[in-house]
N, C-alpha and C positions, 0 to 999 in steps of 0.2 A: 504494500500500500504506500507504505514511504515514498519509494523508489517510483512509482506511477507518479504522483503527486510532482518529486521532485523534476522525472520527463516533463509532466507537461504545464510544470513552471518553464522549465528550463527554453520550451517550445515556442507558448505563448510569448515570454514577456523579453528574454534574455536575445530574442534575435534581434536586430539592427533594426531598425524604422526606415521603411522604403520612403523613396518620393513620392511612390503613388499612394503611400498609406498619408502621409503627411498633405497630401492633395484633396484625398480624399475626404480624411479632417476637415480643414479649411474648408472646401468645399461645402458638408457638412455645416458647420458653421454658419456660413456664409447663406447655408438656405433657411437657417432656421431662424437668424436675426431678423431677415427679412419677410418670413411669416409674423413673426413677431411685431416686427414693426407696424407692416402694411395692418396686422389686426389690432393694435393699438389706436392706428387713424380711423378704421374704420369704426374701432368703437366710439371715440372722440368725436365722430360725426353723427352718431345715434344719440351724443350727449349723457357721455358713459368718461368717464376717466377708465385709466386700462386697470387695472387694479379691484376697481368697482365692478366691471365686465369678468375679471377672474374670480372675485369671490362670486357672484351670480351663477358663475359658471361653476365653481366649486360645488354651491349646493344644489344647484341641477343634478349634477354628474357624481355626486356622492358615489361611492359602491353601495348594490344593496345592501340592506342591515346595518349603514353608517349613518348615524345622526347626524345634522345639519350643527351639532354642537360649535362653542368658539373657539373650542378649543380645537376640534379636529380642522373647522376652517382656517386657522392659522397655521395650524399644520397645513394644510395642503398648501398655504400663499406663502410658506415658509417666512412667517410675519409672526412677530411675538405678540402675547396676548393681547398688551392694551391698543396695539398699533390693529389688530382685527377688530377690538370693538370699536375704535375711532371711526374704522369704513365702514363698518356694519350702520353705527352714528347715523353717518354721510347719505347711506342710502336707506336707512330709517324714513331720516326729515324728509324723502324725498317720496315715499310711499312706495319705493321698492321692494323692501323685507319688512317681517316682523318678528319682533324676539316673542319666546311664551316659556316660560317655567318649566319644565319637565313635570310633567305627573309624578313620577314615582321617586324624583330624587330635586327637592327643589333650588337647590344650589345649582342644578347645571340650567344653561338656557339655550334654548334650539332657537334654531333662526326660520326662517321660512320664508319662498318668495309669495310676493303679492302679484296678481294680475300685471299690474303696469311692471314691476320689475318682469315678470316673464316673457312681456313682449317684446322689451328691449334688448332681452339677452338671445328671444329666438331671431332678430333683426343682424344680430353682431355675428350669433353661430352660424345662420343660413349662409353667409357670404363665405367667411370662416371657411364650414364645411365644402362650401363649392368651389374654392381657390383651392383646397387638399385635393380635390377631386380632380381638377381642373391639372394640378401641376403639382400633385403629390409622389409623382413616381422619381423626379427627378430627387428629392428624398430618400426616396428607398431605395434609389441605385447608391447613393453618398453611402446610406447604411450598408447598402451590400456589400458595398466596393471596401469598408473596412472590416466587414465581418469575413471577407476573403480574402484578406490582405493585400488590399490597394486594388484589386483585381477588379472591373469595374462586371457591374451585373450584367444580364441579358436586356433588362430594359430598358429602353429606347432613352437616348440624353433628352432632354427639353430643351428648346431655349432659354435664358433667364428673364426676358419678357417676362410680364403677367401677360394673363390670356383674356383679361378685362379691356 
């Protein structure tokens, strides 16, 4: 068991970093900033700061059997506790969420969307999920291409255009 471990340390991590792995990175990178970005303006124009659009999207996209807690949603925005309830605040006043006491334990508080916050955040994901769809392969070739060591996938490059 050792000796397996220590091969396929030795496999993985000990050999040299290609150019094309190091391309591929970057590349990488490079696609994901600009999903990032581009979804941050488009929140910005829905009249969402990004941040507000991520926790919205947080408690949509919970996994099942996870509560809308503050604590797990700062976990997820990797934002410490009082900096979650400052946004939660934010889009409180705004009639987006609403907090409610847990039932069975009343120290925790669950958040929950309201109507208007729901439709602002299906407004951000719709575009969101059609730009992944649109020019999300060029993604999964970056991830291929480092999961096989620089080696780039079978699927098709994209141009870096958006297709908007």
């Amino acid at each position: 068991m050792e000796i397996y471990i220590a091969l396929r340390y030795s496999y993985f991590v000990a050999k040299e970093i290609t150019t094309a792995e190091y391309q591929a990175l970057a590349e990488l990178r490079y696609l994901i900033r600009k999903f990032v970005g581009e979804g941050d303006a488009v929140a910005r124009a829905a009249g969402l700061e990004p941040q507000q659009y991520l926790l919205l999207l947080a408690i949509r996209g919970l996994p099942d059997g996870e509560e809308a807690t503050i604590r797990a949603l700062a976990d997820r925005l990797a934002l410490k506790h009082h900096s979650a309830v400052e946004l939660i605040d934010r889009l409180e006043s705004h009639g987006y969420v609403r907090r409610n006491r847990s039932r069975d334990d009343r120290r925790r508080v669950l958040v929950a969307l309201l109507p208007r916050g729901e439709k602002l955040l299906e407004q951000v994901a719709r575009d969101r999920i059609g730009e992944l769809r649109a020019s999300g392969a060029a993604l999964v070739n970056a991830i291929s291409a480092l999961l096989e060591n620089g080696r780039p996938s079978p699927v098709k490059k994209q141009n870096r255009k958006s297709t908007k």
